[in-house]
C-alpha positions as CSV (number, residue, x, y, z in Angstrom):
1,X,-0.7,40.9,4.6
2,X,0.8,37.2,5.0
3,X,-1.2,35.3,7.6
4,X,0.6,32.4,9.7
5,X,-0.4,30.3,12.4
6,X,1.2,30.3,15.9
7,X,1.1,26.6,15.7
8,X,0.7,23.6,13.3
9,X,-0.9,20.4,14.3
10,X,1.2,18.8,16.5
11,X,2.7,16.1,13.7
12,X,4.0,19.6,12.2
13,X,5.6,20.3,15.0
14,X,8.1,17.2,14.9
15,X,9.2,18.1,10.6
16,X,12.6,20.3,10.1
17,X,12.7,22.1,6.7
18,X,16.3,19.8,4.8
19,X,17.2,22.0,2.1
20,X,20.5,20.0,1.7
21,X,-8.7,12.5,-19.8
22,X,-11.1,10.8,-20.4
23,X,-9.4,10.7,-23.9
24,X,-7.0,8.1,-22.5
25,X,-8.5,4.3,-22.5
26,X,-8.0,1.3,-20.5
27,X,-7.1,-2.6,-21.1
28,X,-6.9,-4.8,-18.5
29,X,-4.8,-7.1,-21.1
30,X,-1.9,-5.1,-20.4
31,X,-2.3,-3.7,-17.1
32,X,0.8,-6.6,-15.7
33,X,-2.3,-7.5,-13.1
34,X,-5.2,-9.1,-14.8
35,X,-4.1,-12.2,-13.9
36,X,-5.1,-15.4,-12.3
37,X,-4.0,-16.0,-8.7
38,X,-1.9,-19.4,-7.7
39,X,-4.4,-22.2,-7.2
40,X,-7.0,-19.5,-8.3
41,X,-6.5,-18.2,-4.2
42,X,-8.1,-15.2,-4.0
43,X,-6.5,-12.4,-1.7
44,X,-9.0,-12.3,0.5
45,X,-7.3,-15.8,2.3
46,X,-3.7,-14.2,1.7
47,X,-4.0,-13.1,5.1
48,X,-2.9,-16.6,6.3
49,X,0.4,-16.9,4.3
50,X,3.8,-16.9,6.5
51,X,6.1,-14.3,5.9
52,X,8.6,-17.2,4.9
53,X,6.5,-17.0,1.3
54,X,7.6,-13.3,0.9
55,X,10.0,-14.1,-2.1
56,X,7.6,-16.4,-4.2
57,X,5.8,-15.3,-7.2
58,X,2.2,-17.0,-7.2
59,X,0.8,-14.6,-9.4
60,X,2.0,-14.8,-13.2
61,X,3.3,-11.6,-13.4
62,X,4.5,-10.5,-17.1
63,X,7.2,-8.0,-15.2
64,X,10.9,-9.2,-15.0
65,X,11.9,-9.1,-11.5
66,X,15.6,-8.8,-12.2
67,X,14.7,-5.9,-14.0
68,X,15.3,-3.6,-10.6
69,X,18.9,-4.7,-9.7
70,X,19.8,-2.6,-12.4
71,X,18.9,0.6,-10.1
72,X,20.8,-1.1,-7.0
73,X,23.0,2.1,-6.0
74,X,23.8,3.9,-2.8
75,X,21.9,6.6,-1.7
76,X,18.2,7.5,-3.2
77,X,17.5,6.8,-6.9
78,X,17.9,9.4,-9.3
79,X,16.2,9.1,-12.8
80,X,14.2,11.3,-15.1
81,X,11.8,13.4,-13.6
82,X,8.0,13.4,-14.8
83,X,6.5,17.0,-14.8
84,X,4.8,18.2,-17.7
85,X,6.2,21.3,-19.3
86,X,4.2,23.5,-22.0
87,X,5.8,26.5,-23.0
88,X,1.8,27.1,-24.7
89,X,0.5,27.0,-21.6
90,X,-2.9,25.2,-20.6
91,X,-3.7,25.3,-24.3
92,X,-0.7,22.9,-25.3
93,X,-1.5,19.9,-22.8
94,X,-3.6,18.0,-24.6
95,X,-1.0,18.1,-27.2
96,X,1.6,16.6,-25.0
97,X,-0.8,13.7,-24.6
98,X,-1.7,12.7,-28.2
99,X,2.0,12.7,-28.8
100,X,3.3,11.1,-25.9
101,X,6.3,8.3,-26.6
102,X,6.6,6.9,-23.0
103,X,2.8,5.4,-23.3
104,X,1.5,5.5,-26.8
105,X,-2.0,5.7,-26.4
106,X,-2.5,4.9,-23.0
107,X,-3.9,1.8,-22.7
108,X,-2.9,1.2,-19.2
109,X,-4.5,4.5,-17.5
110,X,-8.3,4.1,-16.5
111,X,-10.2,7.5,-16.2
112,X,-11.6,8.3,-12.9
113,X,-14.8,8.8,-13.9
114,X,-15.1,5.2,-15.7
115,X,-13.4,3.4,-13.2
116,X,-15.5,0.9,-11.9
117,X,-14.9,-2.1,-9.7
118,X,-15.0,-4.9,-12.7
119,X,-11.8,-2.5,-14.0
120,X,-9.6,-4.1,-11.1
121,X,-7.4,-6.8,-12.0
122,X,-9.1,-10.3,-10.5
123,X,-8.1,-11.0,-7.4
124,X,-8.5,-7.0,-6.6
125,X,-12.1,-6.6,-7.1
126,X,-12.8,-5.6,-3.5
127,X,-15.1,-2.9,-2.9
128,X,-13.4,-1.5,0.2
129,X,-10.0,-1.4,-2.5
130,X,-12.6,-0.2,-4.7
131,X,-13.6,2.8,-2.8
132,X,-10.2,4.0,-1.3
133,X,-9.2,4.4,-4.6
134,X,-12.1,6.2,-5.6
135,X,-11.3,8.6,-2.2
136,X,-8.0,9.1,-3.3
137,X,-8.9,10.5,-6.5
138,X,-11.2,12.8,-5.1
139,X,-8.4,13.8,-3.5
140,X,-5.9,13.9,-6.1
141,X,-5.1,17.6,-7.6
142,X,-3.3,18.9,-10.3
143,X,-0.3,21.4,-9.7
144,X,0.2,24.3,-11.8
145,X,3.4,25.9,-11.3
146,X,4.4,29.1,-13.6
147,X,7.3,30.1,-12.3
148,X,10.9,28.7,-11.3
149,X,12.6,29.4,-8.3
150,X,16.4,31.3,-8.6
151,X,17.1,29.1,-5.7
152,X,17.2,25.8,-7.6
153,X,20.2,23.6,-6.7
154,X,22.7,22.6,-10.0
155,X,22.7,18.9,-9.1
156,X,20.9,16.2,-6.2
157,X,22.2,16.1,-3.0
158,X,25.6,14.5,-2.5
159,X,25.7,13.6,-6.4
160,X,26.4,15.4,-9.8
161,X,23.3,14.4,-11.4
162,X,21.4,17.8,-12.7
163,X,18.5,18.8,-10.7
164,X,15.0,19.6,-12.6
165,X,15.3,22.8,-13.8
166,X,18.0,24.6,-13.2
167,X,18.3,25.8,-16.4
168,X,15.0,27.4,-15.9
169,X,15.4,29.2,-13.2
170,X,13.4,32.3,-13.0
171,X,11.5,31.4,-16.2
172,X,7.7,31.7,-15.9
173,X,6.8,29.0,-18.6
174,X,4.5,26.3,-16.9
175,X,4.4,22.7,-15.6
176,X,2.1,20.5,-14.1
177,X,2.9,18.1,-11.5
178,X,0.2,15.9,-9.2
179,X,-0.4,15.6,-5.8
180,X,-3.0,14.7,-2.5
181,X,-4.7,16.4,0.2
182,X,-4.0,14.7,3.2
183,X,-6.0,17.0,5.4
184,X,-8.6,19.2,5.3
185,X,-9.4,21.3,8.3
186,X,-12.5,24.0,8.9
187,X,-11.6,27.1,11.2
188,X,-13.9,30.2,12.3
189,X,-12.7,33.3,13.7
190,X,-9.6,31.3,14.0
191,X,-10.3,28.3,16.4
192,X,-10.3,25.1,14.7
193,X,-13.6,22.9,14.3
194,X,-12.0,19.9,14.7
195,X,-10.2,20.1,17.7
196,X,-6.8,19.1,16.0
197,X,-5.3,22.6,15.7
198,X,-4.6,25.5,19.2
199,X,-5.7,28.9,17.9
200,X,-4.4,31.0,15.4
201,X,-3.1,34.4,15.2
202,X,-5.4,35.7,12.7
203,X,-9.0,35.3,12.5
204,X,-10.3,35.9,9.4
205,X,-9.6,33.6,5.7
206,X,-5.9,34.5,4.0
207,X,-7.0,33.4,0.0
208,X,-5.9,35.8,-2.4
209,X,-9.7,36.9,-2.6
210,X,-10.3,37.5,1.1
211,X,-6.4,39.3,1.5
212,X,-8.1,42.0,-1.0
213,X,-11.5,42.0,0.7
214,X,-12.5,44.5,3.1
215,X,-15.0,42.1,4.5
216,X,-12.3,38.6,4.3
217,X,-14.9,35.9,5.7
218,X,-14.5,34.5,9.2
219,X,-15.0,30.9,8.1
220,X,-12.5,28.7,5.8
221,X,-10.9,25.5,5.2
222,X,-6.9,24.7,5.5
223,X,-5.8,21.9,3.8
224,X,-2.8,19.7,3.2
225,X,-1.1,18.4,-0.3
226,X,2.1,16.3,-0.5
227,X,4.0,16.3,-3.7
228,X,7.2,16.1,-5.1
229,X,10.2,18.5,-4.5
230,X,11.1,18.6,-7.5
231,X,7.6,20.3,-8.9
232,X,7.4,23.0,-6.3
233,X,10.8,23.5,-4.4
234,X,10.0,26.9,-2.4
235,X,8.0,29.7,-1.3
236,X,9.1,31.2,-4.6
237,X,7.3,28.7,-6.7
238,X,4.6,28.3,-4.4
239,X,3.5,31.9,-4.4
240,X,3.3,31.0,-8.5
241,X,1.5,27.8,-7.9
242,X,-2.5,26.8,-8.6
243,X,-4.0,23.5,-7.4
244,X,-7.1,22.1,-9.4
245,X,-9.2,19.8,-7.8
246,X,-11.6,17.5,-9.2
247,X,-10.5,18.0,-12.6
248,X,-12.0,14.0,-13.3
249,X,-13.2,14.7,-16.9
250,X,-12.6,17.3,-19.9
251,X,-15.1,18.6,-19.3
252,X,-15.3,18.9,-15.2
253,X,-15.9,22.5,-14.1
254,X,-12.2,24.2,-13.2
255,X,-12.0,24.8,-9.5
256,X,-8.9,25.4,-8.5
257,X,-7.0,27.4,-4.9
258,X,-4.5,29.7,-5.7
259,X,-2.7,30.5,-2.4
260,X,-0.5,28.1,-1.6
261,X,2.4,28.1,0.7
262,X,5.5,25.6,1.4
263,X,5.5,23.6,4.9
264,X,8.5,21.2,4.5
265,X,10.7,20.1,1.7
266,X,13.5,17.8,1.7
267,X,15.3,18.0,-1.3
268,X,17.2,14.4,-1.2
269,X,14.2,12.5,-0.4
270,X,11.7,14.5,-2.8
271,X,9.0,15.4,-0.4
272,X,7.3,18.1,0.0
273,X,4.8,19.6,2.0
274,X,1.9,22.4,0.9
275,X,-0.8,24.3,3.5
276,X,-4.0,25.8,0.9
277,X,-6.8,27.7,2.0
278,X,-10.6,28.5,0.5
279,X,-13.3,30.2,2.0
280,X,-15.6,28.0,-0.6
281,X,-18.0,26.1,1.1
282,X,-19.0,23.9,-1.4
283,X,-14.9,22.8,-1.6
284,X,-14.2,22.9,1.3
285,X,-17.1,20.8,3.1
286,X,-16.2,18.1,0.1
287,X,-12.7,18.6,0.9
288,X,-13.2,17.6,4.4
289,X,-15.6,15.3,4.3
290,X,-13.0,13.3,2.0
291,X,-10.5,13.2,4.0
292,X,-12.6,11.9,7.2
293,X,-14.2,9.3,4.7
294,X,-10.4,8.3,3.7
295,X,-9.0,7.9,7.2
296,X,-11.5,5.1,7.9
297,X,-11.5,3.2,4.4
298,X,-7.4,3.6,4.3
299,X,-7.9,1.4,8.0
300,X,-10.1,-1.5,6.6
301,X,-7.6,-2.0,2.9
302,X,-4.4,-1.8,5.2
303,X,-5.8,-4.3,7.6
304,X,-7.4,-6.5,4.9
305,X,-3.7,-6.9,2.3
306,X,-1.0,-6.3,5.1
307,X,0.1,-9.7,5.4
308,X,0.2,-10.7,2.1
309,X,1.7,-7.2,0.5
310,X,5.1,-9.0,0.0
311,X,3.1,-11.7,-2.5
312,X,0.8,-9.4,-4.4
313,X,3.0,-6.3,-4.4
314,X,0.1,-4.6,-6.0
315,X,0.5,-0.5,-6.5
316,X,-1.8,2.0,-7.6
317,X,-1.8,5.9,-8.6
318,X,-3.9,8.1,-9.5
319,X,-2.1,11.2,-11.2
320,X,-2.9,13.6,-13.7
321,X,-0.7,12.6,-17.0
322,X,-0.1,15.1,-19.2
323,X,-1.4,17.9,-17.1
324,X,-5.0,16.1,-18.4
325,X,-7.7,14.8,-16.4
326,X,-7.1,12.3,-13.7
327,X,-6.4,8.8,-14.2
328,X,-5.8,5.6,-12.7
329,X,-3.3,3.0,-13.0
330,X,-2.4,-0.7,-11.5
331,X,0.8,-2.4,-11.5
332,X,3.4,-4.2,-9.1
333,X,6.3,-3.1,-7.0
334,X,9.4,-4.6,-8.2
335,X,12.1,-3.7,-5.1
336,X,11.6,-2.0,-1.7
337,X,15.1,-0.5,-1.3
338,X,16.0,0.9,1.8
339,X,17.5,4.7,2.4
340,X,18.4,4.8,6.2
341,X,15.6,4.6,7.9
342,X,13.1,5.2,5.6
343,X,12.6,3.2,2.0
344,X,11.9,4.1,-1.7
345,X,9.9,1.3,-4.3
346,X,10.6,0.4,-8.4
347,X,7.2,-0.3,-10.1
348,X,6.0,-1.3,-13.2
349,X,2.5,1.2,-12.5
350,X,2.1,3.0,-14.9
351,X,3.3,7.0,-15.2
352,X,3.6,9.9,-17.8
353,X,5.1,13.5,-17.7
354,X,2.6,15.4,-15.3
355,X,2.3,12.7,-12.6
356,X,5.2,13.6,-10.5
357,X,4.2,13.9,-7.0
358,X,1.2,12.0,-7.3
359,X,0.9,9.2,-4.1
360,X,2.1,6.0,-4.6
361,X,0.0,3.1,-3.0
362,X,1.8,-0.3,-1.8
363,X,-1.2,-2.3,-0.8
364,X,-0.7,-3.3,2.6
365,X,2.4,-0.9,3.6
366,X,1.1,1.6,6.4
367,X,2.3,5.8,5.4
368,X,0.4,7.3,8.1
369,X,2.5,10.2,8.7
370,X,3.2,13.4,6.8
371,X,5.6,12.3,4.6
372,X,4.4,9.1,2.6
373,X,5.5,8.1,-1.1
374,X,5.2,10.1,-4.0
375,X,6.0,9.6,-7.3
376,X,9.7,10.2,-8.4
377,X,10.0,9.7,-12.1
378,X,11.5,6.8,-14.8
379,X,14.5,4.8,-14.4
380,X,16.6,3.6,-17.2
381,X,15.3,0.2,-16.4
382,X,11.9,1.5,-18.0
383,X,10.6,1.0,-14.4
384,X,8.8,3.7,-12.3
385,X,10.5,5.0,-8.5
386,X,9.0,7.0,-5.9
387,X,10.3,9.8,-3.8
388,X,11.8,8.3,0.0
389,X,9.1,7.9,2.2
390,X,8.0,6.5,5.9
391,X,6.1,3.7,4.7
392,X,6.3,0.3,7.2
């Protein structure tokens, strides 16, 4: 039996579905941050500079600016997608990272369970930056998809460029993509515990465990993961779909969901939406006291680099490359280019196959809604591009 809700929170109900390792090592000597600030200001006093500064460069970036009008072109960017395939499976992954070409050796990814704040390019070393980022990787999953929706499009929308995997279709071979929770809600006998949620038509957990359980349990946890389109593009692929959460070292116990449904894609602007469940108590409590830890650090950093976001243009993600363990990586936004009403960012942040749909992070830009930035893929350029988000 499928379980559904009568109703979503209430920003669900506003969304429309638009079908149209810790082998990996870190120097800061290449990261295009660690570097010393204009009259050795530190960020914290950026808060005073007038917007009129927006276009100067104080920081002695080793990126090429002009590098991004290159990818100056109507409509959203299109480039190479970044999911890890492994027709071996889980057993192959580790391959695909010794041999990568796009990052040979990996010298700008720092694993999560290293990272510490002295890792953070000067002028970043804040520990409420510090800690956000450490949030979001707690929150940060890997996305194990094993099968490929008939439904695939042949190109992008409004374009003849080839969309991911539509040569694939119905193949059962797997790829790993990245992505977040963004919330985490508790629920018994179905009434929410939070108060965000009306009741629910069922009462009792829907995980694949429970569905065959003659006793399901009457508590569980529902949670939220954004990712890219282009890693899980229906209800097809979701049904095929496992997230793994806290994979932070080799050799981090596997816990993983495996009921996963779709909530919202958009196909043009590479968004997409996921609703999980568990009835584990020990992930979900985690889970959701992440998220409630998140929404008040996320407050302080945005407040703290807002007005000087358009100097520093500093970006982080934390991904899982490779379909490895998670890592983070620091770089600098190159162009904010505008798609209607909505906008999409070139970056020099690092990214390898396996970290599409991972969040994107412009310091000081606000995404609290549903749909913020995830990450796209590679441009020709050799810069980085996210999805099309609501990011302001």
């Amino acid at each position: 039996m499928f379980y559904r809700r009568k109703t979503y929170r209430k920003d669900l109900k506003k969304l429309k579905t638009d079908k149209n390792s810790t082998d990996l090592c870190f120097s800061q000597d290449t990261c295009g941050l660690n570097v010393c600030l204009k009259d050795q200001t530190d960020l914290a006093d950026f808060s005073s500079l007038e917007d009129e500064n927006k276009d100067t460069d104080p920081q002695n970036f080793t990126s090429d600016l002009s590098k991004a009008q290159s990818d100056d072109i109507e409509g959203p960017l299109i480039g190479d997608h970044e999911t890890q395939e492994s027709k071996g499976g889980e057993a192959d992954l580790h391959k695909y990272l010794h041999g990568c070409k796009k990052n040979p050796g990996h010298s700008q990814f720092i694993p999560v369970d290293t990272f510490t704040l002295k890792l953070l390019p000067k002028g970043f070393q804040y520990k409420d930056l510090y800690e956000l980022i450490k949030l979001i990787a707690d929150q940060t999953v890997r996305v194990d998809v094993k099968m490929t929706s008939p439904d695939r499009p042949k190109f992008y929308p409004k374009s003849f460029e080839p969309y991911p995997f539509y040569n694939m279709r119905e193949r059962r071979n797997l790829r790993t993509g990245s992505g977040k929770v963004r919330h985490a809600y508790k629920f018994q006998d179905g009434v929410c515990q939070d108060g965000s949620y009306e009741s629910t038509d069922y009462t009792k957990c829907w995980c694949r465990k429970c569905k065959d359980s003659d006793s399901p349990s009457n508590v569980w946890w529902e949670f939220y993961v954004t990712t890219a389109t282009h890693v899980i593009y229906d209800d097809i692929e979701a049904n095929h779909t496992t997230l793994r959460l806290f994979y932070d070292r080799n050799e981090s116990p596997e816990v993983s969901v495996d009921k996963v449904n779709v909530v919202n894609v958009n196909i043009e602007h590479d968004r997409c939406v996921l609703n999980s469940v568990t009835c584990d108590e020990n992930v979900g409590n985690k889970m959701h006291e992440t998220c409630e830890l998140f929404n008040n650090s996320w407050r302080k950093v945005h407040k703290k680099y807002k007005a000087s976001r358009s100097i520093h243009r500093f970006l982080f993600i934390v991904s899982h490359p490779h379909g490895c363990s998670k890592q983070v990586s620091v770089g600098r936004w190159m162009k904010k280019k505008m798609v209607g009403d909505r906008c999409q960012f070139t970056y020099t942040t690092s990214t390898c196959p396996g970290s599409s749909g991972a969040q994107v992070y412009c310091l000081g830009y606000s995404d609290w809604a549903w749909f913020n930035l995830v990450h796209g893929g590679n441009l020709k350029s050799g810069l980085n591009y996210s999805g099309v988000g609501d990011v302001y």
